[in-house]
N, CA, C and O atoms as CSV, one atom per row, in Angstrom:
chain,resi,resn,atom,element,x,y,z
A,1,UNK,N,N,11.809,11.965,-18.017
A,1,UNK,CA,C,11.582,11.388,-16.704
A,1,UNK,C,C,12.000,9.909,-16.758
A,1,UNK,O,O,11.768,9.458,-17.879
A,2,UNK,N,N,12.546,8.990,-15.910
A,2,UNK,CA,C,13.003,7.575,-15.954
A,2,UNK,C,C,11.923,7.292,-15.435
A,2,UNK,O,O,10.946,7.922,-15.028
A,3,UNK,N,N,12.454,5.489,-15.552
A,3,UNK,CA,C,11.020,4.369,-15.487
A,3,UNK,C,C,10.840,4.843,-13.740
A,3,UNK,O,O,9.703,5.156,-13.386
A,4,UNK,N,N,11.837,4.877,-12.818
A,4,UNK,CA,C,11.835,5.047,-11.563
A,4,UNK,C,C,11.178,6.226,-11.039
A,4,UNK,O,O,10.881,6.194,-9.845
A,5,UNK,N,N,10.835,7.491,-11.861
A,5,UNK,CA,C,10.729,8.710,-11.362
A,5,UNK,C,C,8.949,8.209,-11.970
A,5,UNK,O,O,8.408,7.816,-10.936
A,6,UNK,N,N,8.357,8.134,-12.637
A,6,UNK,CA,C,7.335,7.462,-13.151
A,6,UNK,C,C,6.653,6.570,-12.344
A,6,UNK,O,O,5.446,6.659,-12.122
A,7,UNK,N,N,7.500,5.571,-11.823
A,7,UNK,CA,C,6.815,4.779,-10.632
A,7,UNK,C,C,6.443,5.117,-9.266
A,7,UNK,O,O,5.642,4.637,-8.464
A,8,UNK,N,N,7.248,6.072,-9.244
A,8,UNK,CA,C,7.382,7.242,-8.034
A,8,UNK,C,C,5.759,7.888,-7.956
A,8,UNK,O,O,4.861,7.703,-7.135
A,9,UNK,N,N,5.820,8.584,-8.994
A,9,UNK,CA,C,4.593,9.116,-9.343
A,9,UNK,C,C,3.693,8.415,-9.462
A,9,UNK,O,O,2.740,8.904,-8.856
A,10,UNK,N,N,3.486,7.649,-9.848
A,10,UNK,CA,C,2.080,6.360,-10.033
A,10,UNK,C,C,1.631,6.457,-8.608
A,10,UNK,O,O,0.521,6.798,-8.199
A,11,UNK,N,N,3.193,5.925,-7.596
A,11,UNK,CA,C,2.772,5.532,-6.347
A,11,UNK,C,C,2.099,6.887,-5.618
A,11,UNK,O,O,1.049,6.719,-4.998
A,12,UNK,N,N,2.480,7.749,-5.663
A,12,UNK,CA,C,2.207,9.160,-4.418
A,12,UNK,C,C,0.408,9.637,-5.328
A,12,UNK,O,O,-0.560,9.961,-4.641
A,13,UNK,N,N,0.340,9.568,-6.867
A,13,UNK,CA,C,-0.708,9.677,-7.528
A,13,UNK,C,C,-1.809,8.701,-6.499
A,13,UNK,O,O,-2.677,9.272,-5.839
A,14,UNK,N,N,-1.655,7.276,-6.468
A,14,UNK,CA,C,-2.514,6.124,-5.940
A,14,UNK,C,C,-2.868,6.687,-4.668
A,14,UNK,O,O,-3.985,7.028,-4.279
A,15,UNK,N,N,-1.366,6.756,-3.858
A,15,UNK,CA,C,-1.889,6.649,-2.079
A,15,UNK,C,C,-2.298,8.231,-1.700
A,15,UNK,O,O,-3.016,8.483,-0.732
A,16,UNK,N,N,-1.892,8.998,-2.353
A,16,UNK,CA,C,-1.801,10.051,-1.873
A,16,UNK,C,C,-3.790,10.556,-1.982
A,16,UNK,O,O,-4.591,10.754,-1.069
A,17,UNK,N,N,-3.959,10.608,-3.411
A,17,UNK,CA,C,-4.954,11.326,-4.185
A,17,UNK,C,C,-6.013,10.364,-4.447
A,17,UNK,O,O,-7.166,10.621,-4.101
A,18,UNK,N,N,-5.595,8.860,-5.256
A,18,UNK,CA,C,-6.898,8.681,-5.713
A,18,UNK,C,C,-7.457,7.688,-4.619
A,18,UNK,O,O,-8.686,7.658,-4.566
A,19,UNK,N,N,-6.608,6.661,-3.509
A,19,UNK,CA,C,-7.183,5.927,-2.890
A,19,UNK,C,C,-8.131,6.862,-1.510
A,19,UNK,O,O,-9.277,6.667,-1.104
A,20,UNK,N,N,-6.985,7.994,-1.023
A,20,UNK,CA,C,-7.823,8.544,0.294
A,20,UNK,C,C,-9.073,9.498,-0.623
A,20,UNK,O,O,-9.735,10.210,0.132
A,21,UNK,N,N,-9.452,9.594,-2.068
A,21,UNK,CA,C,-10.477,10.464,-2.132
A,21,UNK,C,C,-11.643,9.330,-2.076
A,21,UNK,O,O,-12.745,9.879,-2.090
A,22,UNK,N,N,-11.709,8.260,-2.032
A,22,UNK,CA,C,-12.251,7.437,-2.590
A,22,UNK,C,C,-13.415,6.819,-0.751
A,22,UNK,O,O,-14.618,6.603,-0.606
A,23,UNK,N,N,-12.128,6.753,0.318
A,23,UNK,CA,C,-12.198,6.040,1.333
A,23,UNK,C,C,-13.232,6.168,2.053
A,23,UNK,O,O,-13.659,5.116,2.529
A,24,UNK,N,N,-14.025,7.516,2.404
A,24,UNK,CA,C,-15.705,7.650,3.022
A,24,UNK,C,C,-16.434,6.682,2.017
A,24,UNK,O,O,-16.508,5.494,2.331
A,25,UNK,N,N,-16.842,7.006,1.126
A,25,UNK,CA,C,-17.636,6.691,-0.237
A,25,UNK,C,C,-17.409,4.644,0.384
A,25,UNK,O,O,-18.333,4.047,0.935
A,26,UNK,N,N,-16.312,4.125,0.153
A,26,UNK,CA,C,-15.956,2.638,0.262
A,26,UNK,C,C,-16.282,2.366,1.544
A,26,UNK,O,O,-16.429,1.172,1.807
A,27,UNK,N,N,-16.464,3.306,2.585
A,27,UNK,CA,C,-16.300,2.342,3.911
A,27,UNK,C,C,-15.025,1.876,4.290
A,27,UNK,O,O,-14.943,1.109,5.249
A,28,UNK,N,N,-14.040,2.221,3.688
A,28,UNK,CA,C,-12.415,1.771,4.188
A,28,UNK,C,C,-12.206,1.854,5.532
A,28,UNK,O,O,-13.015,2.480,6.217
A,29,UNK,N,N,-11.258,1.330,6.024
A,29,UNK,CA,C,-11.038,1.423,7.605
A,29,UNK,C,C,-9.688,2.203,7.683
A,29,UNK,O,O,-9.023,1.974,8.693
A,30,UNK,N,N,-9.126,3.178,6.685
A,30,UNK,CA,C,-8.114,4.107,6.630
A,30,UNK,C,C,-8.476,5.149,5.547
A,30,UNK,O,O,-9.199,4.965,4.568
A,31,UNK,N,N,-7.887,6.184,5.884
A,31,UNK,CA,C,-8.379,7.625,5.254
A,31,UNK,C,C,-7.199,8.440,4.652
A,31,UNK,O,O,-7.222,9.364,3.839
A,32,UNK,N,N,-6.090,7.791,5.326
A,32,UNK,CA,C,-4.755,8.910,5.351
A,32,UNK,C,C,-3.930,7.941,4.186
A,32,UNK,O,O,-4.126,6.753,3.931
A,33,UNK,N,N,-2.841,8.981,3.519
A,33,UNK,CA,C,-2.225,7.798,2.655
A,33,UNK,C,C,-0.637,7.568,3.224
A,33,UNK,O,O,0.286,7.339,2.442
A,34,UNK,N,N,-0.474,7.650,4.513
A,34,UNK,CA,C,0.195,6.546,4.754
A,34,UNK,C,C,-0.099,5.034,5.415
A,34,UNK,O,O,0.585,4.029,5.607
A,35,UNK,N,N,-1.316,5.372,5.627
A,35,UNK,CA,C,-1.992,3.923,5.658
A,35,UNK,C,C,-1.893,3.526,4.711
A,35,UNK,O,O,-0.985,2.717,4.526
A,36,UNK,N,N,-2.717,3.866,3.692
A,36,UNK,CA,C,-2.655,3.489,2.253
A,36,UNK,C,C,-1.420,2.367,1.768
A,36,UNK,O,O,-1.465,1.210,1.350
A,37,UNK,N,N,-0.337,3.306,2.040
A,37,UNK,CA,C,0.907,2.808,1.587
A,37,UNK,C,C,1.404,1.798,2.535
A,37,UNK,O,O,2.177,0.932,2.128
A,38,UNK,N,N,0.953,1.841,4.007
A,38,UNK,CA,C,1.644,0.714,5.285
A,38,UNK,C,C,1.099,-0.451,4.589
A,38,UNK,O,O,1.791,-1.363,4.138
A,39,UNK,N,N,-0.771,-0.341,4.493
A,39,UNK,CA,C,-1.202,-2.032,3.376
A,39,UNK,C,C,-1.025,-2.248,2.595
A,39,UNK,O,O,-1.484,-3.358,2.325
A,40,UNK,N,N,-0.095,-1.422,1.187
A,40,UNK,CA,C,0.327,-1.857,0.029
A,40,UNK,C,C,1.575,-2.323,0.344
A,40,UNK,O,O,1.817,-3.415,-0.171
A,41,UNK,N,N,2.300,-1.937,0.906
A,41,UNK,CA,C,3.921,-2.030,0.916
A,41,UNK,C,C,3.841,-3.284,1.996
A,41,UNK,O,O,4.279,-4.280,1.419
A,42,UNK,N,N,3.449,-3.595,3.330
A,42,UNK,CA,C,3.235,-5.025,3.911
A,42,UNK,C,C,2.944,-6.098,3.095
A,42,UNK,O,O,3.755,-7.009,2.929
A,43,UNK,N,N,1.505,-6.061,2.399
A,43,UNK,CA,C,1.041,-7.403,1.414
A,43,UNK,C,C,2.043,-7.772,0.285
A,43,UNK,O,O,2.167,-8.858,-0.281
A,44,UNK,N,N,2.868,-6.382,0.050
A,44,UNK,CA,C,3.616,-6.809,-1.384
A,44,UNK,C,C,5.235,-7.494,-0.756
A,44,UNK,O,O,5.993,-8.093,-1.519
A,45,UNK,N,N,5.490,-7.319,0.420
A,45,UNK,CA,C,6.678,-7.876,1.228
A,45,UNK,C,C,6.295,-8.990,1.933
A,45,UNK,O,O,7.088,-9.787,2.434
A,46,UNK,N,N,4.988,-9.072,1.989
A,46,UNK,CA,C,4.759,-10.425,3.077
A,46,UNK,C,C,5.003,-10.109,4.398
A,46,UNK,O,O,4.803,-11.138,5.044
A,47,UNK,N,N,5.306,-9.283,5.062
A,47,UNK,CA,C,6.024,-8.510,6.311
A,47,UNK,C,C,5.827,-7.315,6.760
A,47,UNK,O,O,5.444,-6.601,5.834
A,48,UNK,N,N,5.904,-6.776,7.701
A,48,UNK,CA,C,6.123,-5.128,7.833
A,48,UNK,C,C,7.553,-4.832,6.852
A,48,UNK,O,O,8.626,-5.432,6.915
A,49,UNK,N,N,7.183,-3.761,5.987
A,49,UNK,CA,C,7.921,-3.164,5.092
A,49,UNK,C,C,8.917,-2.753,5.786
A,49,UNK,O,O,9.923,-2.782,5.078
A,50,UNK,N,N,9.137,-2.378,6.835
A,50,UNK,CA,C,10.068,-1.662,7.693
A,50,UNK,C,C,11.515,-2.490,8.277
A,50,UNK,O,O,12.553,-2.031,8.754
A,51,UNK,N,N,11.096,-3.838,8.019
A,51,UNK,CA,C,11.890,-5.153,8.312
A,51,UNK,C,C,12.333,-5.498,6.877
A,51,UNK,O,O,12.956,-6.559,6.841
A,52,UNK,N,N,12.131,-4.696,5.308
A,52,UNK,CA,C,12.831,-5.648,4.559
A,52,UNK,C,C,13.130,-3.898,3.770
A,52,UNK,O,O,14.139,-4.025,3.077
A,53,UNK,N,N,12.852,-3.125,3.719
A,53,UNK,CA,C,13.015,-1.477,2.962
A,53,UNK,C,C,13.316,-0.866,4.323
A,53,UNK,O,O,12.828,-1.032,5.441
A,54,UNK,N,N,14.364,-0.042,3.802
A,54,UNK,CA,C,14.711,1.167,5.240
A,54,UNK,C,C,13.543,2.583,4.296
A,54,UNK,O,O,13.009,2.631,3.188
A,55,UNK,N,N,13.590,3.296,5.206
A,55,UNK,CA,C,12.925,4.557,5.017
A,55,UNK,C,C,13.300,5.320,4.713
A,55,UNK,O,O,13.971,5.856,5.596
A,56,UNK,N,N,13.292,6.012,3.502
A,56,UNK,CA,C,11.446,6.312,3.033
A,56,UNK,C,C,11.268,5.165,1.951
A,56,UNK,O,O,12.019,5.142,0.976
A,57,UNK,N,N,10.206,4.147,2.135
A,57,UNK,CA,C,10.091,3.207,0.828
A,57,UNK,C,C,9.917,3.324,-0.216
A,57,UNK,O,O,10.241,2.393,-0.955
A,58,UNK,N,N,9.386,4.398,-0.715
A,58,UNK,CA,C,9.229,4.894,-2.176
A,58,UNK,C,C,10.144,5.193,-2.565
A,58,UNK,O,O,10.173,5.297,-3.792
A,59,UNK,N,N,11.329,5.484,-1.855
A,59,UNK,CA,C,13.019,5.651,-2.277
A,59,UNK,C,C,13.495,4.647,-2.493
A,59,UNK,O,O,13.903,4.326,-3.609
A,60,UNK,N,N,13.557,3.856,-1.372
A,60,UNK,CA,C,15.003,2.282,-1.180
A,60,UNK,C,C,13.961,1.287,-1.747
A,60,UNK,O,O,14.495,0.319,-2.288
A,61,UNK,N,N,12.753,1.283,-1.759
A,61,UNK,CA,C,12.095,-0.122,-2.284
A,61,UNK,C,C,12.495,-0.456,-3.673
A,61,UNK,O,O,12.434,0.476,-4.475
A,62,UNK,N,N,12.857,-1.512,-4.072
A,62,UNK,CA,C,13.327,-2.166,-5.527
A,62,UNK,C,C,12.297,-1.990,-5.960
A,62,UNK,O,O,11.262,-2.271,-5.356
A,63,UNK,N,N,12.352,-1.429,-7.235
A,63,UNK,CA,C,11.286,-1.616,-8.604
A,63,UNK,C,C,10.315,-2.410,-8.355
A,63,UNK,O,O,9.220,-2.008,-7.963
A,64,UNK,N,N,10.696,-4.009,-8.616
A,64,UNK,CA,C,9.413,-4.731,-8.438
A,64,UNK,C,C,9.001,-4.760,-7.516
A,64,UNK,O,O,7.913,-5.305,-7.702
A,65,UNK,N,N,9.112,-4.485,-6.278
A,65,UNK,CA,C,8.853,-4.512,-4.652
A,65,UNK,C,C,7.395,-3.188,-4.880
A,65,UNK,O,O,6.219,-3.554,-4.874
A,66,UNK,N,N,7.784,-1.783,-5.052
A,66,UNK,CA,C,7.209,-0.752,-5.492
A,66,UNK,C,C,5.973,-1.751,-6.589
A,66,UNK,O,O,4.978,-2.361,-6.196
A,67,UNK,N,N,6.323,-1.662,-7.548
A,67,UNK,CA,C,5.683,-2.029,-8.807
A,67,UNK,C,C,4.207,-2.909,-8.321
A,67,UNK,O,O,3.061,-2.804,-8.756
A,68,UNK,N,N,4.824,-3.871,-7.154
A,68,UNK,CA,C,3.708,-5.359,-6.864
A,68,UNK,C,C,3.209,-4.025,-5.920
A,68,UNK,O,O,2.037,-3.936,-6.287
A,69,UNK,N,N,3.365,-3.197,-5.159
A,69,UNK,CA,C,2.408,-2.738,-3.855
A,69,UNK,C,C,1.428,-1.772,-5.219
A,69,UNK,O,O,0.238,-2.077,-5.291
A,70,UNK,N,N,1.836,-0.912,-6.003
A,70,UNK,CA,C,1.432,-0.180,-7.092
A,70,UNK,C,C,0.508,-0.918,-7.523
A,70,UNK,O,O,-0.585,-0.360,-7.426
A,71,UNK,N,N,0.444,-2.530,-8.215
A,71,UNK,CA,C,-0.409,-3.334,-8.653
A,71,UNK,C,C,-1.694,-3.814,-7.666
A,71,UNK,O,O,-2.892,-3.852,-7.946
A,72,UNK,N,N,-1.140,-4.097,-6.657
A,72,UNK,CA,C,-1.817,-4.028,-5.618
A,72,UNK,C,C,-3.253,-2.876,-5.319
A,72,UNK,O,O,-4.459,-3.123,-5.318
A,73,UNK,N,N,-2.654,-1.835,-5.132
A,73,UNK,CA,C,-3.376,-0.842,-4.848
A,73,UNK,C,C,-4.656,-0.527,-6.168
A,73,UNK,O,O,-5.864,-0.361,-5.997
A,74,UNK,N,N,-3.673,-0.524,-7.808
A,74,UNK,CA,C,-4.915,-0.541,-8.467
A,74,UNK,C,C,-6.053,-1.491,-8.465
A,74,UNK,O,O,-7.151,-1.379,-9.010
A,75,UNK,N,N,-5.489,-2.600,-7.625
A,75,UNK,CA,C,-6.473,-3.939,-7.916
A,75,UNK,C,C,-7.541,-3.234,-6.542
A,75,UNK,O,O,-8.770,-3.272,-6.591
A,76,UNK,N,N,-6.977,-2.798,-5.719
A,76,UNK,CA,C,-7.835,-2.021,-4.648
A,76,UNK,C,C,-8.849,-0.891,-5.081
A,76,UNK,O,O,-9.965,-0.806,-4.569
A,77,UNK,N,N,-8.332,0.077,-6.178
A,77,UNK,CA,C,-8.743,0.932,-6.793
A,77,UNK,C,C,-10.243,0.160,-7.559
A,77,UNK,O,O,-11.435,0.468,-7.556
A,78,UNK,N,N,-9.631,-0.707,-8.029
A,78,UNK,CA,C,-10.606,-1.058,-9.462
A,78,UNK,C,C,-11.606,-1.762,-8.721
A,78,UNK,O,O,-12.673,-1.735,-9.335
A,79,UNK,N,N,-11.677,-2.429,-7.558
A,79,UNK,CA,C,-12.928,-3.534,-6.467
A,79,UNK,C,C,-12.510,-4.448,-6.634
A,79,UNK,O,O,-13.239,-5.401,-6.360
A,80,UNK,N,N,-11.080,-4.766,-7.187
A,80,UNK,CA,C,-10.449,-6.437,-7.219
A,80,UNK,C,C,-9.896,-6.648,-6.325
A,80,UNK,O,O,-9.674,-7.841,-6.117
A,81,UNK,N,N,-9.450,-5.784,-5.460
A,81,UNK,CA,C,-8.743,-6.665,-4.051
A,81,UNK,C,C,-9.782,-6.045,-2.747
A,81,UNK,O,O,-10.814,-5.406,-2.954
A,82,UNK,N,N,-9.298,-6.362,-1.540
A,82,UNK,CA,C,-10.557,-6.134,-0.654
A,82,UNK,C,C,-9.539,-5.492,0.517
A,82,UNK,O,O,-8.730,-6.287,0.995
A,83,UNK,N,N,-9.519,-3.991,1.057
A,83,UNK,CA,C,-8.706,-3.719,1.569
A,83,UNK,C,C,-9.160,-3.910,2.833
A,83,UNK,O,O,-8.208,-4.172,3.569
A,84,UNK,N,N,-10.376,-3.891,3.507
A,84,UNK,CA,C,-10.610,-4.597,4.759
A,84,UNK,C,C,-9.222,-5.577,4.698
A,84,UNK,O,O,-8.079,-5.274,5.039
A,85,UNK,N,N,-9.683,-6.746,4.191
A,85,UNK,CA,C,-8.768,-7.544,4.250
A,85,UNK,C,C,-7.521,-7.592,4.343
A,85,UNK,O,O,-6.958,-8.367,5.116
A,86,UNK,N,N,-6.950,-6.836,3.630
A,86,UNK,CA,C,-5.105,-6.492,3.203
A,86,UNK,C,C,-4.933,-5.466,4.655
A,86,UNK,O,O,-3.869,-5.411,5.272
A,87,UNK,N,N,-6.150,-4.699,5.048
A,87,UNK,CA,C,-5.644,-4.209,6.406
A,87,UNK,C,C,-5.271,-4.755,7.527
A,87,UNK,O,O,-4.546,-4.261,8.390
A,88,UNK,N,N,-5.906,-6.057,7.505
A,88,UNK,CA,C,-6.142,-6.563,8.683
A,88,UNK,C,C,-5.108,-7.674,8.374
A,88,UNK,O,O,-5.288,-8.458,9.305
A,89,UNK,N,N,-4.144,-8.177,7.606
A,89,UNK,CA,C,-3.349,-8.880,6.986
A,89,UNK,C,C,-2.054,-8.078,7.778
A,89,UNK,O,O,-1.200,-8.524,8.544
A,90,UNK,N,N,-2.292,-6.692,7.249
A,90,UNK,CA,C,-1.170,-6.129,7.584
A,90,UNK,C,C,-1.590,-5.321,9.359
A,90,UNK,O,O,-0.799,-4.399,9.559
A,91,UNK,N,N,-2.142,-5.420,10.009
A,91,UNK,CA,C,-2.279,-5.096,11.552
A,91,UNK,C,C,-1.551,-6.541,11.727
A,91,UNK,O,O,-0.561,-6.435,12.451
A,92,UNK,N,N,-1.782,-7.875,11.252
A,92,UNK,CA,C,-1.626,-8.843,11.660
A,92,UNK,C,C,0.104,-9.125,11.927
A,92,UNK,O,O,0.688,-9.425,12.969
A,93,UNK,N,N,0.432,-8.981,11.066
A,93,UNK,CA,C,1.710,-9.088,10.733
A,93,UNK,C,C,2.602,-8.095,11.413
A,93,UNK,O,O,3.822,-8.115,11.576
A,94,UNK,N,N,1.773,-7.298,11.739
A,94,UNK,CA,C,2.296,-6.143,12.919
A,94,UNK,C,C,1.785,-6.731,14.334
A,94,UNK,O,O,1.991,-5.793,15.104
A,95,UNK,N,N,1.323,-7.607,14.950
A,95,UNK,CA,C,0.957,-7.769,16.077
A,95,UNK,C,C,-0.158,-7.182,16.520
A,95,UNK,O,O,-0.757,-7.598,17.512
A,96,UNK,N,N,-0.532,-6.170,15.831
A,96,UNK,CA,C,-1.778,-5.745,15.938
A,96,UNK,C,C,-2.886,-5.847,16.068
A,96,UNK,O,O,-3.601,-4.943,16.499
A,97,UNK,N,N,-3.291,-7.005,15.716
A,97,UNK,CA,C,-4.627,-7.535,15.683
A,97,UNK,C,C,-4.529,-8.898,15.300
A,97,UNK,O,O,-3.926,-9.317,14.311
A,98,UNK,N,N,-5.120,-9.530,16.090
A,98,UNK,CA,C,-4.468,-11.474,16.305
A,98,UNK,C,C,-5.634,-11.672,15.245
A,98,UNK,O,O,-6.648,-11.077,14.877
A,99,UNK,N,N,-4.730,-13.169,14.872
A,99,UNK,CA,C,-5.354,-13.458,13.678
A,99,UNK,C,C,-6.606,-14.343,13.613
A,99,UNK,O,O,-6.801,-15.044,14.606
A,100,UNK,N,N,-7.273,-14.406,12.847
A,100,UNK,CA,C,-8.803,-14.873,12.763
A,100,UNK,C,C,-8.980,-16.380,13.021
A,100,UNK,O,O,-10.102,-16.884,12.989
């Protein structure tokens, strides 16, 4: 398997399986894992992902692009990052929800 097909997997492992089993239990304000992946892949671009990766991002996203949303998410996983927050970072950055 390559480093790319590996990262692949890390990622669909994270958003798919371990973050949405997790999300009642946390109180998260998303359940599905393409949410999951809209707040990893925004915070790790600074932007809506959709303005700097064409679709599907787990395809066209560069290694480290992938790699930082991947890091991301375990820091979400582990209680080191605060996804309230990174949600509302990324509604923001979408127009979605004006900022604080």
């Amino acid at each position: 398997m390559s480093k790319r097909e590996i990262l692949e997997n890390r990622w669909f492992a994270l958003t798919r399986d371990a973050l949405p089993s997790l999300a009642t239990s946390r109180d998260w304000p998303v359940r599905f894992d393409h949410c999951f992946q809209r707040i990893l892949l925004d915070n790790a671009c600074g932007q809506p992902w959709r303005e700097v990766i064409e679709a599907p991002a787990y395809r066209n996203a560069p290694d480290s692009l992938l790699q930082s949303a991947l890091t991301l998410g375990e820091a979400v996983l582990a209680g080191k990052a605060d996804l309230h927050r990174l949600n509302d970072r990324s509604l923001q950055m979408r127009g979605k929800l004006a900022a604080a």
